[in-house]
C-alpha positions in Angstrom: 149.3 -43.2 -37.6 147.5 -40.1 -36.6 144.3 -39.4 -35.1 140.7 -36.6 -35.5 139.1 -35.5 -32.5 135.5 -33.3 -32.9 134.4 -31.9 -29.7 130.6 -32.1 -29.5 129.7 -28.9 -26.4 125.6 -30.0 -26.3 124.6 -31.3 -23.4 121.4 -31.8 -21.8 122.0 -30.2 -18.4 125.7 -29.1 -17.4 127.3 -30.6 -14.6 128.1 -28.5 -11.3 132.0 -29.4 -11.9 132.4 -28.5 -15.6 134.4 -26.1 -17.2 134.4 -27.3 -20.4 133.6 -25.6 -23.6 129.7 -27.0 -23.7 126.0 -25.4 -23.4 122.8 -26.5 -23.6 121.2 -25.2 -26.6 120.3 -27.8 -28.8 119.0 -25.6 -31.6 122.5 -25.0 -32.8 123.4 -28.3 -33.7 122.6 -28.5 -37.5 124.4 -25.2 -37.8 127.3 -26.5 -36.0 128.1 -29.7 -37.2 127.7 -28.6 -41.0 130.6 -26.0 -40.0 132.0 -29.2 -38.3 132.1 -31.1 -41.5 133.1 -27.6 -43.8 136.2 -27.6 -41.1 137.2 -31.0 -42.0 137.0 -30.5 -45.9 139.1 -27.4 -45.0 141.8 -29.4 -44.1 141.9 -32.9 -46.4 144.7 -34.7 -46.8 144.9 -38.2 -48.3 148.4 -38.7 -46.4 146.8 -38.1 -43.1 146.4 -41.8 -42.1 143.6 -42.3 -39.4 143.5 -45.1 -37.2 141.5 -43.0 -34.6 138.5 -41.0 -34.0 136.8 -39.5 -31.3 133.7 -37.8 -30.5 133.9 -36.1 -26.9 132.2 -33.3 -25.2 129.9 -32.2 -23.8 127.9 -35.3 -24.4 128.0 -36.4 -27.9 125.0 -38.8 -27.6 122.6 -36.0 -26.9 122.5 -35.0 -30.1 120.8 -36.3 -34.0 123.1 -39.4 -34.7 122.6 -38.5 -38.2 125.2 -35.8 -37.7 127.6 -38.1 -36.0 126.9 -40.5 -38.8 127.7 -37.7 -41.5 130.5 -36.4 -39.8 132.4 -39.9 -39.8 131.4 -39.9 -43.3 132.9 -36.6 -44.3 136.6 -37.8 -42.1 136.8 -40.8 -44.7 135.9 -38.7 -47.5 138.8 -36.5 -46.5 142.0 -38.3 -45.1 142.7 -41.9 -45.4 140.7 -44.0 -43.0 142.9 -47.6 -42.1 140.1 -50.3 -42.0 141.1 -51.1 -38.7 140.3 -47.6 -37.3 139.1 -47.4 -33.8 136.0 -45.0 -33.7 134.7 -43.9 -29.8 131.6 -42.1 -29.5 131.1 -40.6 -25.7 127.8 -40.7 -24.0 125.6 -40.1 -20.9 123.5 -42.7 -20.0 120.8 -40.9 -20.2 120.7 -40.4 -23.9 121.6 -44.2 -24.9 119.0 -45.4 -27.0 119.0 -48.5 -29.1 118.4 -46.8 -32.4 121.0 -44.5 -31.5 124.0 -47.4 -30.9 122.3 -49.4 -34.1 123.3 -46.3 -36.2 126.8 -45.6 -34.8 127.5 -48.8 -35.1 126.5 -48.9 -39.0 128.9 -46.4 -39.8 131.8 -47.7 -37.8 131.6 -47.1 -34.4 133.2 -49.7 -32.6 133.7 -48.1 -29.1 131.6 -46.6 -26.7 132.7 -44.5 -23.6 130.0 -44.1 -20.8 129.8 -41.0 -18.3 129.1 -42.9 -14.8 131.4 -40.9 -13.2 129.6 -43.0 -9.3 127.5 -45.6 -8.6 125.9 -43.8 -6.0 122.7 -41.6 -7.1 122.5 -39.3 -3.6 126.1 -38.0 -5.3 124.6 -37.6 -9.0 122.5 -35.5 -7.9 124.8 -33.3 -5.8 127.0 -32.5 -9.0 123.6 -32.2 -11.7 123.8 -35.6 -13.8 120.5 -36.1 -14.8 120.9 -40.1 -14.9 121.1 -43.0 -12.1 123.2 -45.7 -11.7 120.0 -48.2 -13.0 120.4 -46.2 -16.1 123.9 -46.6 -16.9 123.8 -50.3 -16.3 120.9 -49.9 -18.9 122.8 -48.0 -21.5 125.7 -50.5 -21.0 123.6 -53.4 -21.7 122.0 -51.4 -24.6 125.4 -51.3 -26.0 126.7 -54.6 -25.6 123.1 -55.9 -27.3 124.0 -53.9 -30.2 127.0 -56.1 -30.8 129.4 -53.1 -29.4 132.0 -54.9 -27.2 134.5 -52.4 -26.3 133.1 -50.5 -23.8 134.5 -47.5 -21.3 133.4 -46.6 -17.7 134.3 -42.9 -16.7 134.7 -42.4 -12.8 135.6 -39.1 -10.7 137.7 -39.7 -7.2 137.0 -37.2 -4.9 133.6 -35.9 -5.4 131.6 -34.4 -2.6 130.9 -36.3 0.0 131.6 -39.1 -0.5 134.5 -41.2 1.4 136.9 -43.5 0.6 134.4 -46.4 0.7 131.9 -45.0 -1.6 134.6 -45.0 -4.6 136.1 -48.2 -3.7 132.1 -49.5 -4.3 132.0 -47.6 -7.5 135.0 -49.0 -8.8 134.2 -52.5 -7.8 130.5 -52.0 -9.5 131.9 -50.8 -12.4 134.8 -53.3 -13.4 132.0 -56.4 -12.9 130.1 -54.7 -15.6 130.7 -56.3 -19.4 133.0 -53.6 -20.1 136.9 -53.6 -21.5 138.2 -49.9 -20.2 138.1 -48.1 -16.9 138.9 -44.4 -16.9 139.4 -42.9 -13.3 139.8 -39.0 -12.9 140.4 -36.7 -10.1 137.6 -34.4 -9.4 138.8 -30.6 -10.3 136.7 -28.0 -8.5 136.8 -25.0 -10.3 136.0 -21.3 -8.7 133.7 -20.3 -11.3 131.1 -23.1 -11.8 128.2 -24.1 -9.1 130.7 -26.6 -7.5 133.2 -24.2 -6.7 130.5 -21.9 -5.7 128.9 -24.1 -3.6 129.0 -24.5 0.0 128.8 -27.4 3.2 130.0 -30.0 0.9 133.2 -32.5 2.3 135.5 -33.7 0.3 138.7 -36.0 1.1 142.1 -34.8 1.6 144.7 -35.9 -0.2 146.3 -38.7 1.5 142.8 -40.5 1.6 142.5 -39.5 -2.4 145.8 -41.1 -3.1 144.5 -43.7 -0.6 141.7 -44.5 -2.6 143.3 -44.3 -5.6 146.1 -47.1 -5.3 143.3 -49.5 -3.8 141.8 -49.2 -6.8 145.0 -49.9 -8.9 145.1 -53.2 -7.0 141.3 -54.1 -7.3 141.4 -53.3 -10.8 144.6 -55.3 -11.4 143.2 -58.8 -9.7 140.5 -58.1 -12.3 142.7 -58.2 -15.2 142.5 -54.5 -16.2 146.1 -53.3 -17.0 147.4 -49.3 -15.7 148.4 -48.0 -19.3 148.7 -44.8 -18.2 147.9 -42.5 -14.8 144.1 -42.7 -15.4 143.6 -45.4 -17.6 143.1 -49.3 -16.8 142.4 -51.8 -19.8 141.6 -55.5 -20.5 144.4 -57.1 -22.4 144.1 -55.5 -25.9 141.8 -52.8 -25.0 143.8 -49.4 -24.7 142.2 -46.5 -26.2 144.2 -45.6 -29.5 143.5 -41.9 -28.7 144.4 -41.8 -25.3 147.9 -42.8 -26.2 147.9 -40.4 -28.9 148.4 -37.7 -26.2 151.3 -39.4 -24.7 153.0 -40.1 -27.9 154.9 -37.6 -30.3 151.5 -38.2 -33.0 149.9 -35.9 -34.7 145.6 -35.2 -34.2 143.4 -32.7 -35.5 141.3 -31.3 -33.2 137.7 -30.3 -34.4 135.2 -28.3 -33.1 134.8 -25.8 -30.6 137.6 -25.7 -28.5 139.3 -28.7 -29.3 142.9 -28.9 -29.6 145.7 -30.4 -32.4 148.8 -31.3 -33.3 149.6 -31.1 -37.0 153.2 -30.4 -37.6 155.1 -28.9 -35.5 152.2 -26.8 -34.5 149.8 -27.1 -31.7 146.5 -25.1 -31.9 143.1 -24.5 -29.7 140.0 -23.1 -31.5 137.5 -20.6 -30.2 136.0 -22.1 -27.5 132.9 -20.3 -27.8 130.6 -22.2 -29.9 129.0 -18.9 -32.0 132.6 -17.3 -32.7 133.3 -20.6 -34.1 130.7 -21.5 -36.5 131.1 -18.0 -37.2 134.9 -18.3 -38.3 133.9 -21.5 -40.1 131.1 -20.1 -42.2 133.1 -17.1 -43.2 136.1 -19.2 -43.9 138.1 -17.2 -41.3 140.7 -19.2 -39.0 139.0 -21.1 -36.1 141.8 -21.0 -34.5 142.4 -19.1 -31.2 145.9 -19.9 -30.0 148.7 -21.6 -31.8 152.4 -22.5 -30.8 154.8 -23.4 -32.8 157.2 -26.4 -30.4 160.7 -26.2 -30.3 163.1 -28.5 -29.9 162.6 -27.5 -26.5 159.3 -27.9 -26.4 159.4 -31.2 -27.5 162.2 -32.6 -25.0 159.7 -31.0 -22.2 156.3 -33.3 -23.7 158.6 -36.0 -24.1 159.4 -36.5 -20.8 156.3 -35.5 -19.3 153.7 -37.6 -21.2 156.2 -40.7 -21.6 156.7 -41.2 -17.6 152.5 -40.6 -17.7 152.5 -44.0 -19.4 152.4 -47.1 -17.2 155.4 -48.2 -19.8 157.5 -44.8 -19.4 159.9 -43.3 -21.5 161.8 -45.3 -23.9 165.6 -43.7 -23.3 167.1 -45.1 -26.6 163.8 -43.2 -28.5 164.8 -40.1 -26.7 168.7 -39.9 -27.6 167.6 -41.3 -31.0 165.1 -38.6 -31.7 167.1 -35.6 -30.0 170.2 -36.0 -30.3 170.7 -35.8 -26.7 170.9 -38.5 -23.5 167.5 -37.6 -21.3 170.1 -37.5 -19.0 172.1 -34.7 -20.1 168.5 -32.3 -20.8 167.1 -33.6 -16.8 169.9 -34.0 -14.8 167.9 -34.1 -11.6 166.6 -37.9 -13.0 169.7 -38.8 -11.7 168.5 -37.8 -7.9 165.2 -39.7 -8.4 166.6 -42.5 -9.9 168.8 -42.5 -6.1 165.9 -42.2 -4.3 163.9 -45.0 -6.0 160.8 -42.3 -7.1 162.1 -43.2 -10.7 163.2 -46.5 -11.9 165.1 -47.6 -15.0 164.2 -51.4 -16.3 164.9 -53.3 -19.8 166.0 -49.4 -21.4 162.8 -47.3 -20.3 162.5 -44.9 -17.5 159.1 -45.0 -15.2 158.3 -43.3 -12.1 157.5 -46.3 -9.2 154.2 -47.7 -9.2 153.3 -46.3 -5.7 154.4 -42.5 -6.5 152.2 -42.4 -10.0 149.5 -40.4 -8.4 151.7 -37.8 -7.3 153.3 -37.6 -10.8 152.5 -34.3 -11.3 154.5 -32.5 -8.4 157.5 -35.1 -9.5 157.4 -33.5 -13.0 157.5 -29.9 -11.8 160.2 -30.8 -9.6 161.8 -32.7 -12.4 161.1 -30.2 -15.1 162.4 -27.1 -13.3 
């Protein structure tokens, strides 16, 4: 199965942290999604079986729904949609309306991810949401009155200010809410938005981040919701389809303004600025900015990587099987680690151990060298 993404860069106000490819003029949006759904017709293919799609941002519910509604339209007029297909619409709380949910749900939506990101308002305001935490548990209700179950919760760890505490009150908030997903992210502060310009603000170090975070593992766990992968928690039956689309060798287009895909053996980004790209599309020019084709190599590398992301790890046998070659004889330091006890080997699959999953990243550079 395979999977769409369309990136949606409107938003209301930007957020002090982001760096993403998003702005705040709304009178593009006609413009944008008809090159949106031109894109899409570009590349029709009936083999291209979808069982995923996925409207992210920016904040996707800030704009007409019509357009989301026509866009979904325009995927099932152009690959093969299974009847099963699992189709997530982001939001900000701010922007949840009824008639909004009504209408996404009418043309398939059947998954709604929310952008909390804390429970406490003092800290919203710090990093420019425009909504409060009375709000979210609004749109969340709005949601689930619409007949929409399946229901995500982003949080940020490690946002200024607040303390270890102040998560562990989010998280707990969140997870009693009607919802089926949790997504938990590490703050990044980049140099070049008002966040990393900013000054007098405290953030944790990282012991009390990676403190913080493995409390929340365990809360999350007595609650029933499942580690699938390093950021991801799920009810039994709930993990996102395109979430595990990055961690699996499947291919995705990526739509949109800086949105990337995997179609072949090629992955792509396109222009990330949003006029260049409706720009390309209109004058039936390449959106596309940068393109790799993987190698064998390539794909050895992603295949250890994003397999010990997963809470499930890396299936050995699928590795020799699909390369011709033991994971042992491309990484031969996983024999070191497997010493050690950072990574574990159970029932044919290789994981890294529960309590060393936050520092995954420094273990892959390490392990990947």
């Amino acid at each position: 199965m395979s999977s769409v993404y369309i990136h949606v860069p409107f938003c209301k106000q930007r957020c002090a942290y982001c760096d993403f490819c998003s702005q705040t003029d709304l009178k593009k949006e006609k413009r944008y999604f008809l090159a949106i759904q031109k894109h899409i017709k570009s590349v029709a293919d009936e083999t291209f079986r979808v069982d995923s799609i996925f409207f992210g941002g920016g904040t996707p519910s800030v704009v007409d729904a019509k357009h989301i509604v026509e866009t979904i339209e325009t995927i099932r007029q152009s690959f093969t949609v299974v009847p099963d297909v699992e189709i997530t619409v982001e939001c900000n709380p701010e922007s949840v309306t009824k008639e909004k949910i009504l209408a996404y749900k009418e043309s398939g939506v059947n998954r709604i991810s929310i952008g909390l990101q804390t429970i406490h308002d003092e800290t919203l305001k710090k990093i420019n949401r425009i909504h409060t935490y009375a709000e979210a548990i609004e749109a969340v209700k709005i949601v689930n009155g619409c007949g929409i179950e399946n229901i995500n919760v982003d949080l940020l760890l490690g946002l200024p200010d607040e303390t270890e505490d102040m998560f562990f009150k989010s998280v707990f908030a969140v997870s009693n809410l009607p919802i089926k997903h949790v997504s938990i992210y590490a703050l990044e502060v980049y140099p070049n938005t008002p966040l990393g310009k900013a000054k007098g603000f405290k953030y944790m170090n990282e012991d009390e981040v990676a403190d913080a975070y493995y409390k929340a593992v365990e809360l999350l766990k007595t609650l029933n919701f499942q580690r699938y992968e390093v950021s991801n928690f799920a009810l039994d039956g709930y993990d996102c389809k395109h979430n595990t689309y990055y961690w699996k060798p499947h291919h995705y287009y990526g739509i949109g303004a800086g949105a990337s895909g995997f179609v072949g053996d090629v992955r792509y980004t396109n222009f990330d600025n949003v006029d260049q790209y409706i720009q390309a599309i209109e004058s039936g020019a390449s959106s596309i900015l940068t393109s790799d084709v993987l190698t064998i190599e390539d794909k050895m590398y992603e295949a250890v990587m994003l397999g010990l992301r997963r809470e499930k790890g890396l299936n050995v046998s699928k590795f020799e099987k699909r390369f011709g070659k033991t994971i042992y004889e491309y990484c031969p330091k996983i024999h070191e680690y497997l010493a050690t006890g950072v990574l574990q080997k159970q029932n044919g699959r290789l994981f890294v151990r529960p309590d060393k999953i936050y520092v995954l990243n420094s273990i892959l550079t390490e392990l990947l060298s």
